[in-house]
ZAROVEX-71349 format. One record per residue (C-alpha): residue number from 1; x, y, z; residue in three letters. Coordinates in nm, 2 decimals. Layout:
BEGIN
<node senu="NUM" east="X" north="Y" up="Z" sevo="ALA"/>
...
//
This chain:
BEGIN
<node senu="1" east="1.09" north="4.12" up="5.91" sevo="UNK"/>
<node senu="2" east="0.91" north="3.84" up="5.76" sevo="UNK"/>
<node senu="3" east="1.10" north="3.47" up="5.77" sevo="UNK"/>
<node senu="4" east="1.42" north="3.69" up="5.71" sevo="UNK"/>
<node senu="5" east="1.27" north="3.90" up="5.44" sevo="UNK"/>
<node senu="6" east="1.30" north="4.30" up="5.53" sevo="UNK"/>
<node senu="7" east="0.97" north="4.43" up="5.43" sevo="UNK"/>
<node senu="8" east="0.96" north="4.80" up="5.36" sevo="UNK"/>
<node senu="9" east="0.66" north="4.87" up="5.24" sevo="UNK"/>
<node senu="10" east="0.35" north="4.72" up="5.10" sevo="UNK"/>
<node senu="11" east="0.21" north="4.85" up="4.78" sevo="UNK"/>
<node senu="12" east="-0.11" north="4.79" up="4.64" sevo="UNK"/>
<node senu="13" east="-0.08" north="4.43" up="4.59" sevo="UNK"/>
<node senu="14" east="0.29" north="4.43" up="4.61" sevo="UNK"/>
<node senu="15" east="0.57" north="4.43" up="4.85" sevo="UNK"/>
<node senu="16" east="0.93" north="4.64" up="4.84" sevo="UNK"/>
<node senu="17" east="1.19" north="4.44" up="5.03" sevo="UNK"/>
<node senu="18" east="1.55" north="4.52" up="5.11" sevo="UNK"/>
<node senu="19" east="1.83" north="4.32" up="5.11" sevo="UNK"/>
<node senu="20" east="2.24" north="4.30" up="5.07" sevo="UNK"/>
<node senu="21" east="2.29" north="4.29" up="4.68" sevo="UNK"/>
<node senu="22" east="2.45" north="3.92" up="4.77" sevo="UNK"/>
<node senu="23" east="2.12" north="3.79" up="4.90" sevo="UNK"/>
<node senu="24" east="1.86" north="3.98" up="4.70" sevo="UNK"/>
<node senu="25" east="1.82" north="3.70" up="4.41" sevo="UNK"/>
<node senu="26" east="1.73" north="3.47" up="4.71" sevo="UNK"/>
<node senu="27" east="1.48" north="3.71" up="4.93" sevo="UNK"/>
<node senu="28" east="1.32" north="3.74" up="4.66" sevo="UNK"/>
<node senu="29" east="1.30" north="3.35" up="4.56" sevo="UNK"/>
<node senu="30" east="1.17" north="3.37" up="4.94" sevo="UNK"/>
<node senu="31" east="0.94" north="3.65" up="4.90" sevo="UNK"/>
<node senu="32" east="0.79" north="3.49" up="4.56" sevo="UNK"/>
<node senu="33" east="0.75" north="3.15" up="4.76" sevo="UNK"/>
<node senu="34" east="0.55" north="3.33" up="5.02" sevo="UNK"/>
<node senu="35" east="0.32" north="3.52" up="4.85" sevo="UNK"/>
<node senu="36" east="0.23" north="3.20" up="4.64" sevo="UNK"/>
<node senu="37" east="0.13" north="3.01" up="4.93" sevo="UNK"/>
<node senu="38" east="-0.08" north="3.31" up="5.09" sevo="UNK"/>
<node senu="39" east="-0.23" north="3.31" up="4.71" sevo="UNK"/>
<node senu="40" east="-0.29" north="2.95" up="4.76" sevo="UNK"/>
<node senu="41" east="-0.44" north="2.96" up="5.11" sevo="UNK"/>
<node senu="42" east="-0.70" north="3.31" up="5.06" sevo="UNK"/>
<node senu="43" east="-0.81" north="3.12" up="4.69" sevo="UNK"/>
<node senu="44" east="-0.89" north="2.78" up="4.79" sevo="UNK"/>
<node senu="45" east="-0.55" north="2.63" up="4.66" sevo="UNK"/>
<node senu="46" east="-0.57" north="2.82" up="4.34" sevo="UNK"/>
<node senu="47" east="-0.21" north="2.94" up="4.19" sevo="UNK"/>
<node senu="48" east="-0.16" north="3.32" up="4.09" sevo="UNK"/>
<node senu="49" east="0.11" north="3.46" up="3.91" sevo="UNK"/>
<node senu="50" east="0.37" north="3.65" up="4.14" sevo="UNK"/>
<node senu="51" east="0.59" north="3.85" up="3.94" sevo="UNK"/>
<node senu="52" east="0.91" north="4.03" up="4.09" sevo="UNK"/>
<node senu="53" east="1.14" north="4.36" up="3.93" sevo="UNK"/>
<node senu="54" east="1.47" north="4.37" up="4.11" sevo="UNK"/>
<node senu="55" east="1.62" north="4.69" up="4.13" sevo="UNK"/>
<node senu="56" east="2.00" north="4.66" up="4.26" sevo="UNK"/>
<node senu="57" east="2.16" north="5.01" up="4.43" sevo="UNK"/>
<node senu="58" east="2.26" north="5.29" up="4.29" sevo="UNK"/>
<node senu="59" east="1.94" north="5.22" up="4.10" sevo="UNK"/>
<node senu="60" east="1.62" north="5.30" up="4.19" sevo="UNK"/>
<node senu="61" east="1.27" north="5.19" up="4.12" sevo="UNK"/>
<node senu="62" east="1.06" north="5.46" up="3.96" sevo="UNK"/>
<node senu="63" east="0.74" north="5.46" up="3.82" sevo="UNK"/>
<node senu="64" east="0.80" north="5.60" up="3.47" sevo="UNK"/>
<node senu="65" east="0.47" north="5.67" up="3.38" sevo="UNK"/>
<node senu="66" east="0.33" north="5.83" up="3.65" sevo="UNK"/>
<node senu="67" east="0.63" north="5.88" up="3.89" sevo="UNK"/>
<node senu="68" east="0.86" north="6.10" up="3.72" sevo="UNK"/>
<node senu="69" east="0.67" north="6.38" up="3.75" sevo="UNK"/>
<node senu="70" east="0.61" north="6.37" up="4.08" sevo="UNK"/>
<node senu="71" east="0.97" north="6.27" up="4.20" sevo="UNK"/>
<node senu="72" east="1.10" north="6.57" up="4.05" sevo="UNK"/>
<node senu="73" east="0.86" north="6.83" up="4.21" sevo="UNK"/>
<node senu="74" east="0.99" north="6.64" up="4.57" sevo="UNK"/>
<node senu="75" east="1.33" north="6.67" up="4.48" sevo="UNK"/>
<node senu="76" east="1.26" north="7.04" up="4.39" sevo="UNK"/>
<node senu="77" east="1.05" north="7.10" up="4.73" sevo="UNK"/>
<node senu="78" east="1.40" north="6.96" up="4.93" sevo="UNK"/>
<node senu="79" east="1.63" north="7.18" up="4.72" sevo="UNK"/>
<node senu="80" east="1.77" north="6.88" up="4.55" sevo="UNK"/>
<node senu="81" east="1.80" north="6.84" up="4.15" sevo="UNK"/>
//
């Protein structure tokens, strides 16, 4: 856990996070703020944009174009639909 922020996985040059569906618009405000400062410190002050997608449960994140396919041969590997 990161300054409150459940990190639960990195990917690529991203970061999932967890959080209660009351407090996700603001770990993510945190998260955003974060990752501009590192931005900031590894470019020599430079901005970058940080973009977020909020997924809020029973939803899930899923890459459309690539994921999909791939989802639904694990599901069929557990015996799940």
């Amino acid at each position: 856990m990161t300054a409150g922020v459940k990190i639960c996985v990195p990917i690529h040059d991203a970061v999932l996070i967890e959080a209660p569906l009351e407090m996700i618009d603001e770990h993510v405000r945190l998260t955003r703020s974060i990752m501009a400062q590192a931005c900031r410190d590894f470019l020599g002050g430079k901005p970058c944009r940080i973009d977020a997608e909020v997924i809020r449960a029973p939803d899930r994140y899923m890459d459309i174009k690539r994921g999909v396919g791939m989802w639904n041969t694990v599901m069929g590997c557990v015996g799940l639909p």
